[in-house]
RONU-861191 format. One line per field, with one value per residue: residue in three letters; residue number from 1; x, y, z of N, C-alpha, C in turn. Coordinates in steps of 0.1 Angstrom, whole numbers. Example, Ala and Ser with C-alpha at 12.3 -4.5 7.8 and 13.67 -1.06 7.14 Angstrom:
! residues 2
residu [ALA,SER];
num [1,2];
nc1 [132,128];
nc2 [-57,-22];
nc3 [78,71];
cac1 [123,137];
cac2 [-45,-11];
cac3 [78,71];
cc1 [132,129];
cc2 [-33,0];
cc3 [78,79];
! end
This chain:
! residues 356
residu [UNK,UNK,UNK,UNK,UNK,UNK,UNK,UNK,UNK,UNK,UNK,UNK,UNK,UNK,UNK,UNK,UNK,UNK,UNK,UNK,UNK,UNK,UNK,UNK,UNK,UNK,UNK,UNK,UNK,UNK,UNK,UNK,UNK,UNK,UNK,UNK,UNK,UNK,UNK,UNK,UNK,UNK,UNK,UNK,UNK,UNK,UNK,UNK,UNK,UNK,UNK,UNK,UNK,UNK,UNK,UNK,UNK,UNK,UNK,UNK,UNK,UNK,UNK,UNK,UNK,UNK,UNK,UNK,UNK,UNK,UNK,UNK,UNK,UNK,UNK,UNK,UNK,UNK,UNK,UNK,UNK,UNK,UNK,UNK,UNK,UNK,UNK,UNK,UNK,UNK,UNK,UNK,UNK,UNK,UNK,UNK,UNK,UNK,UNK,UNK,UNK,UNK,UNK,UNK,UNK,UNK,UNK,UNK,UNK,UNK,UNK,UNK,UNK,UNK,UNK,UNK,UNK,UNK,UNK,UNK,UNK,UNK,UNK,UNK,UNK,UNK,UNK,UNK,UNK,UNK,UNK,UNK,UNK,UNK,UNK,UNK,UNK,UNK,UNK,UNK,UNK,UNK,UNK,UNK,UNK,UNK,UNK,UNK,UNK,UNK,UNK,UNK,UNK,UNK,UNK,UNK,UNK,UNK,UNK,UNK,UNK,UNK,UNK,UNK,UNK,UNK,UNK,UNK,UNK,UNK,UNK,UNK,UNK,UNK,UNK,UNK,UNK,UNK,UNK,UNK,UNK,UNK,UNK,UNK,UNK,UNK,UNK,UNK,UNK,UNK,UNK,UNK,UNK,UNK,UNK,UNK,UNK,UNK,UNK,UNK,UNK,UNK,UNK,UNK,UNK,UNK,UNK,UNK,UNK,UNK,UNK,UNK,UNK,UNK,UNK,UNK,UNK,UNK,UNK,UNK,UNK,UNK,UNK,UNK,UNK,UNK,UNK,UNK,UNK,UNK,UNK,UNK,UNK,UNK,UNK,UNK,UNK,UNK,UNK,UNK,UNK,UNK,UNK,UNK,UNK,UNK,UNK,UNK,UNK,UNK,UNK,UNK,UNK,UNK,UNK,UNK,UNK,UNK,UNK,UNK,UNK,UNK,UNK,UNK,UNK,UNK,UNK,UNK,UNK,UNK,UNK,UNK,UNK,UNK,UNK,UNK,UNK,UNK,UNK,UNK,UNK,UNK,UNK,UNK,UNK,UNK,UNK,UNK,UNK,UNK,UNK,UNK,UNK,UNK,UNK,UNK,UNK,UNK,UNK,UNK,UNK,UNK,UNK,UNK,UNK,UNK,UNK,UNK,UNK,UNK,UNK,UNK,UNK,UNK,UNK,UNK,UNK,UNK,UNK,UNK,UNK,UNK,UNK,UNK,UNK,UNK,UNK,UNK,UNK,UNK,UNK,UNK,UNK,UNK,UNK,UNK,UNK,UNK,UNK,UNK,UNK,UNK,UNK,UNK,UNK,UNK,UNK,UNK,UNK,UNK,UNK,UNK,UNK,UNK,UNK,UNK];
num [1,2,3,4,5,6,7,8,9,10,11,12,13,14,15,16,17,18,19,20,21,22,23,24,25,26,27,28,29,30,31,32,33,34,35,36,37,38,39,40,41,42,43,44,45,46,47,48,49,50,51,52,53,54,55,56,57,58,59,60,61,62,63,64,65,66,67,68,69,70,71,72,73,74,75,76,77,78,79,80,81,82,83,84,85,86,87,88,89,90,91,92,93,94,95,96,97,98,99,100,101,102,103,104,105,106,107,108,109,110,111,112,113,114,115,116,117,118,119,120,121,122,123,124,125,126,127,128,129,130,131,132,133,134,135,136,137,138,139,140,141,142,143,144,145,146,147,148,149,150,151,152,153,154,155,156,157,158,159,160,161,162,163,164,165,166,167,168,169,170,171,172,173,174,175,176,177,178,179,180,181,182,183,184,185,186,187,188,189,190,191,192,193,194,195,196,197,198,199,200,201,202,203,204,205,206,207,208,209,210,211,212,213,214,215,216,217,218,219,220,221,222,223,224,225,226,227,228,229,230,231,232,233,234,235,236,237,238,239,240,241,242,243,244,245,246,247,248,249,250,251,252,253,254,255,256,257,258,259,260,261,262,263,264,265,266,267,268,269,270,271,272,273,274,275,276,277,278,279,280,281,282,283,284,285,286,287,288,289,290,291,292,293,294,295,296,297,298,299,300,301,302,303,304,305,306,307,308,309,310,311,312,313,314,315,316,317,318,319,320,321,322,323,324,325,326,327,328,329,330,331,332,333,334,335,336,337,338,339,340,341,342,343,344,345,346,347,348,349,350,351,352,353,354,355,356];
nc1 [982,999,1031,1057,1091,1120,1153,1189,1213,1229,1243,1257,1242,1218,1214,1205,1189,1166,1162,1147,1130,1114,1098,1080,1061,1032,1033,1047,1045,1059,1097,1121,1152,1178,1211,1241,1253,1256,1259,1253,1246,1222,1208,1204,1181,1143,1122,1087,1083,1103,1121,1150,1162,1191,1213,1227,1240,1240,1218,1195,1168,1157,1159,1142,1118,1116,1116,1093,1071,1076,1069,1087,1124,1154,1187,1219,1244,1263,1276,1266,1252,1237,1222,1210,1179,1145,1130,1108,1109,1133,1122,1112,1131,1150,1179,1176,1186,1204,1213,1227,1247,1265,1278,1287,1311,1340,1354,1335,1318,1333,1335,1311,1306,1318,1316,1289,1298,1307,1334,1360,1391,1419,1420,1421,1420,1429,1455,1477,1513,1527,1510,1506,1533,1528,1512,1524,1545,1533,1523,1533,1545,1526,1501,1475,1463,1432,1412,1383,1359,1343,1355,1360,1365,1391,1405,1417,1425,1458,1483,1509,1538,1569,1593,1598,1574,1556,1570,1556,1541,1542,1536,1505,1474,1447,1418,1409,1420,1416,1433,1442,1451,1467,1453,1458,1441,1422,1405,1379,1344,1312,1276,1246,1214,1177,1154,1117,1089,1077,1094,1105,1128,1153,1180,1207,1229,1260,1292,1321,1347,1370,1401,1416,1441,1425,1403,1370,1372,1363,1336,1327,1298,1274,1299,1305,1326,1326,1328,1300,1301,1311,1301,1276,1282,1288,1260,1243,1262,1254,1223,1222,1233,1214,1192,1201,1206,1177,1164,1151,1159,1185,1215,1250,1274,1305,1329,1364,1380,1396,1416,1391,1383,1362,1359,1348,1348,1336,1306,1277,1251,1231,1224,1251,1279,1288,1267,1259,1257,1228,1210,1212,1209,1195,1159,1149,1162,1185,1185,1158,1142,1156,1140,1114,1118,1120,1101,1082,1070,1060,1084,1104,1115,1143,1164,1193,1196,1217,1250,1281,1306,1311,1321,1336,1337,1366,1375,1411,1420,1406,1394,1367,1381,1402,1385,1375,1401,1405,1383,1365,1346,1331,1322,1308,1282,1266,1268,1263,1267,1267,1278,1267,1292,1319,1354,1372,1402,1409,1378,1343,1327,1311,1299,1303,1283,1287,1278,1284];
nc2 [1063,1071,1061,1045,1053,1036,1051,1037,1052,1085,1099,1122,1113,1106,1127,1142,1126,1129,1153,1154,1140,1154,1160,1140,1138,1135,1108,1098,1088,1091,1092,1077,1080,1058,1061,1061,1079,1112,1133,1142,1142,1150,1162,1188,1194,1206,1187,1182,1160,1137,1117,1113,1084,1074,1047,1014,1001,970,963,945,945,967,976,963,971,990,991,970,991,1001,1006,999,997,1012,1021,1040,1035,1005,995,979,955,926,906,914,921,909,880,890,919,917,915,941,952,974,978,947,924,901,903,923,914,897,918,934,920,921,902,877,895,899,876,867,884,871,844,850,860,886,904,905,924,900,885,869,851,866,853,852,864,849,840,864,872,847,857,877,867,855,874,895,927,961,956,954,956,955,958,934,940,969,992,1024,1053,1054,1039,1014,1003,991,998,979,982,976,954,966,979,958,947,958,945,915,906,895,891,865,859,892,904,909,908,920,924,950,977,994,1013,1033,1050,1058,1049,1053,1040,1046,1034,1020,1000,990,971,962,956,979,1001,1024,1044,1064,1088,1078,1086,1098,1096,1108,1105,1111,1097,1073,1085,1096,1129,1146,1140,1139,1152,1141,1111,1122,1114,1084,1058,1044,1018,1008,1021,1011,981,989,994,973,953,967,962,939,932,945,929,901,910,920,939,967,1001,1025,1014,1012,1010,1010,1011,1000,1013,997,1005,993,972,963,961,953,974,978,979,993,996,1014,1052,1069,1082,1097,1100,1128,1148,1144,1158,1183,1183,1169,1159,1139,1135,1112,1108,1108,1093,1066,1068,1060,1041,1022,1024,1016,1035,1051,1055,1086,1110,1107,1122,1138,1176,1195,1194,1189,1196,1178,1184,1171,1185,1187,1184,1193,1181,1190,1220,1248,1269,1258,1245,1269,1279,1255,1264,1289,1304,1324,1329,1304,1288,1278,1254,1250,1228,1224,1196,1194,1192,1186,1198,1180,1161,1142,1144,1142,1169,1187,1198,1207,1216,1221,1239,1232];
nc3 [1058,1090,1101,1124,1132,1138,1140,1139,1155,1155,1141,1114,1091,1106,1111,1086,1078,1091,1085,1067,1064,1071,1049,1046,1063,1060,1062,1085,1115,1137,1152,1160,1178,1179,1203,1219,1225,1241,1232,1203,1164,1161,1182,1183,1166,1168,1164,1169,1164,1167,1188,1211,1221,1247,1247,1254,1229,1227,1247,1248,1265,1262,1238,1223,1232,1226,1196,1191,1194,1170,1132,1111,1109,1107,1100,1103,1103,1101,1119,1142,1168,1157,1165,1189,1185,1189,1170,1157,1154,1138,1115,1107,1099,1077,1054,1050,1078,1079,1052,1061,1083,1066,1052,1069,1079,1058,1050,1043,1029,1005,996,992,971,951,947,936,908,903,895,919,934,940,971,1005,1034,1067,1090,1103,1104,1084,1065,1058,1044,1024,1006,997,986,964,949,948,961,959,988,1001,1036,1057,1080,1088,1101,1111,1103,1088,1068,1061,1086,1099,1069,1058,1040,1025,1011,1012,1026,1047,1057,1060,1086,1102,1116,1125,1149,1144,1149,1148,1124,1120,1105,1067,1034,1005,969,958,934,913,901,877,879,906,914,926,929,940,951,950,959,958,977,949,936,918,907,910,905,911,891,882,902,907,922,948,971,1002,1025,1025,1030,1016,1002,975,957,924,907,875,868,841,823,815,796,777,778,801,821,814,822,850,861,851,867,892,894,897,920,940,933,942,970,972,987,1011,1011,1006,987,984,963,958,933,916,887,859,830,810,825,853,892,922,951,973,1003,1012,1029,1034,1035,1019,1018,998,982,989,979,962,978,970,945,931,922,946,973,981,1009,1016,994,1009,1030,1018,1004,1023,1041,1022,1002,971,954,947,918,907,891,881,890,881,875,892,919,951,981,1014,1043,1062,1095,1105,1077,1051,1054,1053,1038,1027,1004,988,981,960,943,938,954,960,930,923,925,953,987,1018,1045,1081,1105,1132,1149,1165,1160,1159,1160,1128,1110,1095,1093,1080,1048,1016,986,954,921,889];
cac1 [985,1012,1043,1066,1100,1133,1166,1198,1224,1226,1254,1252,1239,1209,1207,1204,1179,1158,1158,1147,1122,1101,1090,1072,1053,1017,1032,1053,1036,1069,1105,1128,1164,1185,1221,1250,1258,1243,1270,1249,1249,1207,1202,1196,1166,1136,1108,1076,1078,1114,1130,1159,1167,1203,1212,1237,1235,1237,1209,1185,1154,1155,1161,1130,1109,1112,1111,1079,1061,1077,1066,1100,1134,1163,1204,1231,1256,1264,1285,1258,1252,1222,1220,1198,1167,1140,1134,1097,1113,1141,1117,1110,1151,1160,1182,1177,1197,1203,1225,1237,1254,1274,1285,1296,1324,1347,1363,1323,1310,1340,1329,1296,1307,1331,1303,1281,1308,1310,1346,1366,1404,1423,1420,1425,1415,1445,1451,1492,1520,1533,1499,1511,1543,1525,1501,1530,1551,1527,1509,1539,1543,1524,1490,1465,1456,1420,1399,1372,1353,1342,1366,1355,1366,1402,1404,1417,1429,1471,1488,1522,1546,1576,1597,1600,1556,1556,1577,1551,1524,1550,1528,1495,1464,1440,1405,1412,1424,1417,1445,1436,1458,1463,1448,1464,1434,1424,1388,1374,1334,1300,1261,1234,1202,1170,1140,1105,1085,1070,1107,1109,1143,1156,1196,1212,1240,1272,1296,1338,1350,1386,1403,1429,1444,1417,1390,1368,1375,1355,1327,1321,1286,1277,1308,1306,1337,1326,1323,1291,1302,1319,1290,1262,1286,1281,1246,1241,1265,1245,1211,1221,1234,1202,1188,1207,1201,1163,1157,1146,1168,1195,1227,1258,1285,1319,1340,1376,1378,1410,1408,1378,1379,1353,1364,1340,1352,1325,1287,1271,1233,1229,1230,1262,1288,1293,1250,1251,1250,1218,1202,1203,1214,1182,1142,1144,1176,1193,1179,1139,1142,1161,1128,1106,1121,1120,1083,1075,1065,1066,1099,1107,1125,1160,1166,1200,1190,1227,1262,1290,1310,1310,1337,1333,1346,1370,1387,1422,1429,1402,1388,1360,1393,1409,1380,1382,1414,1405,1370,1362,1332,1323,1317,1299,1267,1271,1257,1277,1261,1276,1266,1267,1301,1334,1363,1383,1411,1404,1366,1339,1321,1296,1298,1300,1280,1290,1273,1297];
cac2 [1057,1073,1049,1051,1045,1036,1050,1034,1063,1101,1108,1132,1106,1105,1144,1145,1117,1136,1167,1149,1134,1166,1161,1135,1143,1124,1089,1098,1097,1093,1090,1074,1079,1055,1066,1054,1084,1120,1143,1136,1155,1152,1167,1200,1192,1208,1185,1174,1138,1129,1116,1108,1076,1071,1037,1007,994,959,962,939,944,985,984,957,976,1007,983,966,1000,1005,995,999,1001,1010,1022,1055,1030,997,988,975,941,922,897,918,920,896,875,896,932,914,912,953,960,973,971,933,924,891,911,931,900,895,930,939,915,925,890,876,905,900,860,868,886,861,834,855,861,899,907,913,923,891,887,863,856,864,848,852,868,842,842,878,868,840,855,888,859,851,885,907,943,964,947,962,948,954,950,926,945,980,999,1033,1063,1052,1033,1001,1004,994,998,974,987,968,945,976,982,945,941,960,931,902,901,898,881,857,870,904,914,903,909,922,928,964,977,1008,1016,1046,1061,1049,1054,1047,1042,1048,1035,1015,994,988,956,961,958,994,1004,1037,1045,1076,1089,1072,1095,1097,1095,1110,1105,1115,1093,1070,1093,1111,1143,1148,1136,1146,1144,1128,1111,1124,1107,1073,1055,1036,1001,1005,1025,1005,972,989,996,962,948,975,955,922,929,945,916,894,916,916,945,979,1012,1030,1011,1020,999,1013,1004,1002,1007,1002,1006,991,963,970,957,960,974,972,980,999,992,1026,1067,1071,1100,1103,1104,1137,1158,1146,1171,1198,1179,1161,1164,1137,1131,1097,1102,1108,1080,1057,1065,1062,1024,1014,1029,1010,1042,1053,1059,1099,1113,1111,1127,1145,1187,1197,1190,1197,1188,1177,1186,1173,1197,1178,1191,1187,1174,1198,1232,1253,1273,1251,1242,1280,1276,1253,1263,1302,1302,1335,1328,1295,1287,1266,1250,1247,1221,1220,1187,1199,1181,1194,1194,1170,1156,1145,1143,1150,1181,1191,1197,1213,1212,1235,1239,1235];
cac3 [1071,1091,1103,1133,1129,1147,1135,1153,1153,1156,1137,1104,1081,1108,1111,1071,1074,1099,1082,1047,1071,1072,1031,1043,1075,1061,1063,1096,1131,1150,1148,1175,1174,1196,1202,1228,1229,1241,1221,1188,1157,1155,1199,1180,1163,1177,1161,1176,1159,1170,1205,1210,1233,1250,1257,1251,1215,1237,1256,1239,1265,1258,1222,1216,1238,1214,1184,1191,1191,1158,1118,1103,1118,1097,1108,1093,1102,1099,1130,1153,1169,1148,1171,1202,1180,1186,1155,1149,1149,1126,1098,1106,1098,1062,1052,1059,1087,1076,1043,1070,1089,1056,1048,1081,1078,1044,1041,1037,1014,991,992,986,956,940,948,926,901,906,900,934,938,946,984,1013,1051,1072,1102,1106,1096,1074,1055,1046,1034,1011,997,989,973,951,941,948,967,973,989,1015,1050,1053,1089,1084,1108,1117,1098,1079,1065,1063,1092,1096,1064,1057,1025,1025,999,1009,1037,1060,1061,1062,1092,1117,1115,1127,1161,1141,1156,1139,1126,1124,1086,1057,1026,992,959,952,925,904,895,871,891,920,913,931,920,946,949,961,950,971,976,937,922,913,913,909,909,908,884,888,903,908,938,952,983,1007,1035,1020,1032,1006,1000,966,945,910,898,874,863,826,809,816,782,777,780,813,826,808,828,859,862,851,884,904,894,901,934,944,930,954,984,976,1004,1009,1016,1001,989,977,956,953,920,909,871,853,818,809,835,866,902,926,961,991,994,1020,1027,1038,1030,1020,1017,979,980,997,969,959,989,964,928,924,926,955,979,990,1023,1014,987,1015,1039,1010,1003,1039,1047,1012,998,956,951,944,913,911,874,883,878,878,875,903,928,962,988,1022,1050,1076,1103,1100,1065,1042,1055,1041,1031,1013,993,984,973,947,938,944,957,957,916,923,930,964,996,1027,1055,1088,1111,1148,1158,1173,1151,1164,1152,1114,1113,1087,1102,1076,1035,1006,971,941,907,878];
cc1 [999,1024,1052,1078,1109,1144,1181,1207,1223,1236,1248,1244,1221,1204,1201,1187,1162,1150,1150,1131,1106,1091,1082,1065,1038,1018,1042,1047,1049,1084,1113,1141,1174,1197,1231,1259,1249,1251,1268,1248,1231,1199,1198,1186,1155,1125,1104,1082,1092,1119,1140,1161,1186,1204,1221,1234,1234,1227,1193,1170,1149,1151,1144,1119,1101,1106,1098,1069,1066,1075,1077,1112,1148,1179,1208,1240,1257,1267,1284,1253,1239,1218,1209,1182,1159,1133,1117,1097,1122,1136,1113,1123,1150,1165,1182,1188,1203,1215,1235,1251,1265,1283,1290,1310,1331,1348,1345,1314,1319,1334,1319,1299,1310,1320,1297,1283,1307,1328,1348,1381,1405,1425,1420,1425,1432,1446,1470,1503,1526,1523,1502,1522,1540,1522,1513,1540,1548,1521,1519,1535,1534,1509,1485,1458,1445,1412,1390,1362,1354,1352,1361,1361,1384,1409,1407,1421,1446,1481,1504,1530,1557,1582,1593,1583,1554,1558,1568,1543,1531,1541,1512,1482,1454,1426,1400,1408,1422,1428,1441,1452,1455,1459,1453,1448,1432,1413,1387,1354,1321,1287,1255,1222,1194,1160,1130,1099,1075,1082,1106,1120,1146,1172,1201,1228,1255,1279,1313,1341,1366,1393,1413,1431,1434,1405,1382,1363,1362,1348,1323,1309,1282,1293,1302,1319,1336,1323,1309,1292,1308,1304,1273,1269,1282,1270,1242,1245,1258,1233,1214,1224,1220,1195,1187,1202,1186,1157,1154,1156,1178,1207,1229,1270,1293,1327,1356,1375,1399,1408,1394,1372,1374,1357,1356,1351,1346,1313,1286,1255,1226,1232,1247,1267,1289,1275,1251,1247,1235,1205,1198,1205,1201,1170,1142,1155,1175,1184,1166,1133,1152,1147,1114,1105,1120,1100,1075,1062,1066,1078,1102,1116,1134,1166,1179,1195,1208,1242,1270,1299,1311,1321,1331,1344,1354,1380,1396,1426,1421,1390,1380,1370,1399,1402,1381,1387,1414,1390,1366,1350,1323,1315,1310,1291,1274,1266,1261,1265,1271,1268,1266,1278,1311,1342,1373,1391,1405,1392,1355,1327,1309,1305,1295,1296,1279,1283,1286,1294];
cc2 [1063,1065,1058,1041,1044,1038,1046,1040,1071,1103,1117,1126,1107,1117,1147,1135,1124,1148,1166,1148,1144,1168,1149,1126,1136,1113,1088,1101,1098,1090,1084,1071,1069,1055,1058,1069,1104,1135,1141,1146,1156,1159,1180,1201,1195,1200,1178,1158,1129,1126,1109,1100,1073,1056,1025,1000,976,957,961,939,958,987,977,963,986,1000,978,981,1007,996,994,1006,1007,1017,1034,1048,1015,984,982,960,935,909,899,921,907,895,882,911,926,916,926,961,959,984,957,929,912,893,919,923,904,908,933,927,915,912,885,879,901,882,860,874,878,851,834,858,874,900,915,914,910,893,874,864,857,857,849,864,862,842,855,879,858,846,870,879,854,867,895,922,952,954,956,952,959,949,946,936,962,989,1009,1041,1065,1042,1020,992,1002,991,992,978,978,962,955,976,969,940,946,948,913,896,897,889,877,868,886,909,900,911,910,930,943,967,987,1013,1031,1057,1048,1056,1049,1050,1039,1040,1022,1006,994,972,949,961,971,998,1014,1038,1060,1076,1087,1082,1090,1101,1100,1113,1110,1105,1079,1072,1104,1123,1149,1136,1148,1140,1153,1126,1111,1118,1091,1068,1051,1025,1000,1009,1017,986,975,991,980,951,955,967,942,922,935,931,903,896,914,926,957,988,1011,1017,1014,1006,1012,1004,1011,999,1011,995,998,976,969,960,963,953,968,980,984,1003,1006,1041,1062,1084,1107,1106,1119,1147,1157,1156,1184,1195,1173,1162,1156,1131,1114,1096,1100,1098,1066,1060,1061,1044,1017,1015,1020,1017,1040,1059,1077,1101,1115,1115,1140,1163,1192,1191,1193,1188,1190,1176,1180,1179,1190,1182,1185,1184,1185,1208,1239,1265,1269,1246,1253,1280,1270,1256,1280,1302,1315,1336,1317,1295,1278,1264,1247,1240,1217,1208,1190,1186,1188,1187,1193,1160,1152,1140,1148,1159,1189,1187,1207,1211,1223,1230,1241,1248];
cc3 [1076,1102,1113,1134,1137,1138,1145,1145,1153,1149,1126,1092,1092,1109,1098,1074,1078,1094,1069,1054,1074,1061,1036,1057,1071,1063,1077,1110,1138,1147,1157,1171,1187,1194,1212,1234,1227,1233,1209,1181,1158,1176,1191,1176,1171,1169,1171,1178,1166,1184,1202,1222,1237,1256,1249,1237,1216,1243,1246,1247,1258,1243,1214,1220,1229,1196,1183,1192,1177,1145,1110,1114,1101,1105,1097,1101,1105,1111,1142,1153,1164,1158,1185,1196,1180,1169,1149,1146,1142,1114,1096,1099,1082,1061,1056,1065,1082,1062,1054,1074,1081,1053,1057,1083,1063,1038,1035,1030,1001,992,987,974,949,940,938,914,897,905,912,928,942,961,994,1026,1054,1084,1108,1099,1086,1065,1048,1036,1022,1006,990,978,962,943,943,955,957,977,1003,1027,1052,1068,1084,1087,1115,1116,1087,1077,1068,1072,1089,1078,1061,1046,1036,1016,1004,1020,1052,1069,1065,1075,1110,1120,1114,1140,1155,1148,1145,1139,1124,1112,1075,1042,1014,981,958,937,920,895,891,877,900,917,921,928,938,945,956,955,965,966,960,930,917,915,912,914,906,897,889,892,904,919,946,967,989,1022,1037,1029,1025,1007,992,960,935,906,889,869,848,815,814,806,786,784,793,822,825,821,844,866,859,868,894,906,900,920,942,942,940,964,986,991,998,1016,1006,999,980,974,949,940,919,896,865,838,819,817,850,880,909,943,977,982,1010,1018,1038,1031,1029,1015,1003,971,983,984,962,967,980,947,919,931,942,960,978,1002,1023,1009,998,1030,1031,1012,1014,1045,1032,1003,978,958,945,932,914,903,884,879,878,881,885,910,945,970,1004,1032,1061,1082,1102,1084,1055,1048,1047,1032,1023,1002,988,974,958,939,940,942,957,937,914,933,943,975,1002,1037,1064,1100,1129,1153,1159,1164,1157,1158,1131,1112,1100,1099,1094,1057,1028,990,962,929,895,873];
! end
């Protein structure tokens, strides 16, 4: 039987998805991309099966229109209103929207964790500036302000180190930030993966994660110096929170490890960026196995076939030059992917994946 789907987004996470989308052309009659915007990275695409709709991510008669001629809906990003779906395309959305709700606000993912007893950083709604000052009198400099909402790839992100950083966020408005302990942590690492409606799970090899301006730069895969017992702890918190969630599609859970204590960061119920390397690392990507789990297909192999690392290319801050620099590529194997977007200010703009 072949299935017609809705993706909401065109960015590079939907052009990847698209392109994955070709391996499995017997269970696909149609594809519908709806966007907000017509400067997308997936307008190049010349296939049959795909259209691309332009139109307000608000505009609840449009979006249900396209939804009711579809059997599964699913999103390449997070930051869209859940509330314009009527409640019998809701039950078509997986990620379940309903998880979504929660994750799209920080302060109520990290609750949901602590709830479940998931180590979180110590953290705190904000709602003032004097709440900043408590919570640094008790937990001491430095400490991170944290949007709740719609904050990625550095974004909305503000490390306090001492009175001076402190003293811009005296006007602060309620609602906004939430306040988390910093963490000196020693890696920063994330695990992958998905289950279908028969509990089958399937997770990819944990990986290491490294940032700049806290936007990542690199993934190492796999991470290879992770003991057991840290590793065997997180694959364990990776299960449960599936568990929890109970959905279908890709997610991703970020960790802080210091020494052998695990701190879990966020979770993204979607492709994510430290997945990309599975495009050419493993028998069956992130994005094929995240249409696989949503169409409530068998799940595809994900047996790592080699080691490496992943650089992504972003204008402004890391050039396919400066990976170069550290990597000569002319002596590695390698795989350069660019996503059709103007390099504009600091941006990711495609990718690179090297063989150790």
């Amino acid at each position: 039987m072949k299935h017609i789907l809705l993706i909401i987004g065109a960015g590079q996470l939907g052009l990847l998805l698209l392109e994955e989308s070709t391996k499995l052309s017997k269970y696909i009659k149609k594809i519908y991309i709806y966007t907000d915007t017509e400067d997308n990275c997936c307008k190049y695409l010349d296939y049959d099966f795909v259209e691309i709709i332009i139109g307000n991510y608000n505009d609840k008669d449009k979006l249900n229109k396209i939804s009711n001629m579809c059997d599964y809906i699913t999103y390449e990003f997070e930051n869209f209103p859940t509330d314009v779906f009527s409640q019998n395309n809701k039950h078509k959305i997986f990620p379940n929207i309903d998880i979504l709700k929660i994750v799209q606000d920080k302060y109520t993912q990290k609750q949901f964790m602590l709830n479940n007893n998931i180590n979180v950083p110590t953290f705190n709604i904000i709602n003032s500036y004097q709440d900043i000052v408590n919570f640094i009198n008790i937990h001491q400099y430095p400490i991170f302000l944290k949007n709740r909402k719609g904050s990625f790839d550095g974004r909305g992100n503000q490390l306090i180190k001492d009175e001076n950083d402190l003293n811009k966020f005296t006007d602060i408005k309620p609602n906004i930030y939430i306040i988390e302990k910093y963490i000196d942590f020693d890696k920063e690492v994330s695990i992958i993966g998905c289950k279908n409606s028969n509990n089958d799970i399937i997770y990819y090899d944990i990986v290491q994660n490294k940032h700049k301006n806290s936007i990542l730069i690199e993934t190492i895969f796999p991470d290879s110096d992770l003991n057991k017992t840290v590793k065997d702890k997180i694959i364990n918190i990776f299960n449960k929170i599936l568990e929890l969630f109970n959905t279908r599609g890709i997610i991703c859970v970020e960790f802080f490890i210091k020494n052998d204590l695990i701190y879990y960061n966020e979770c993204c119920l979607r492709v994510h960026n430290s997945g990309h390397h599975t495009l050419k690392s493993s028998y069956t990507s992130q994005f094929e196995n995240h249409l696989r789990s949503v169409m409530d297909l068998n799940l595809g192999p994900h047996i790592n076939v080699f080691p490496g690392h992943f650089y992504n290319i972003i204008s402004g801050l890391q050039t396919e030059e400066i990976i170069n620099q550290k990597c000569d590529l002319k002596k590695n194997t390698h795989y350069i992917k660019y996503y059709n977007k103007k390099p504009v200010g600091i941006r990711k703009i495609g990718h690179l994946i090297m063989k150790n």
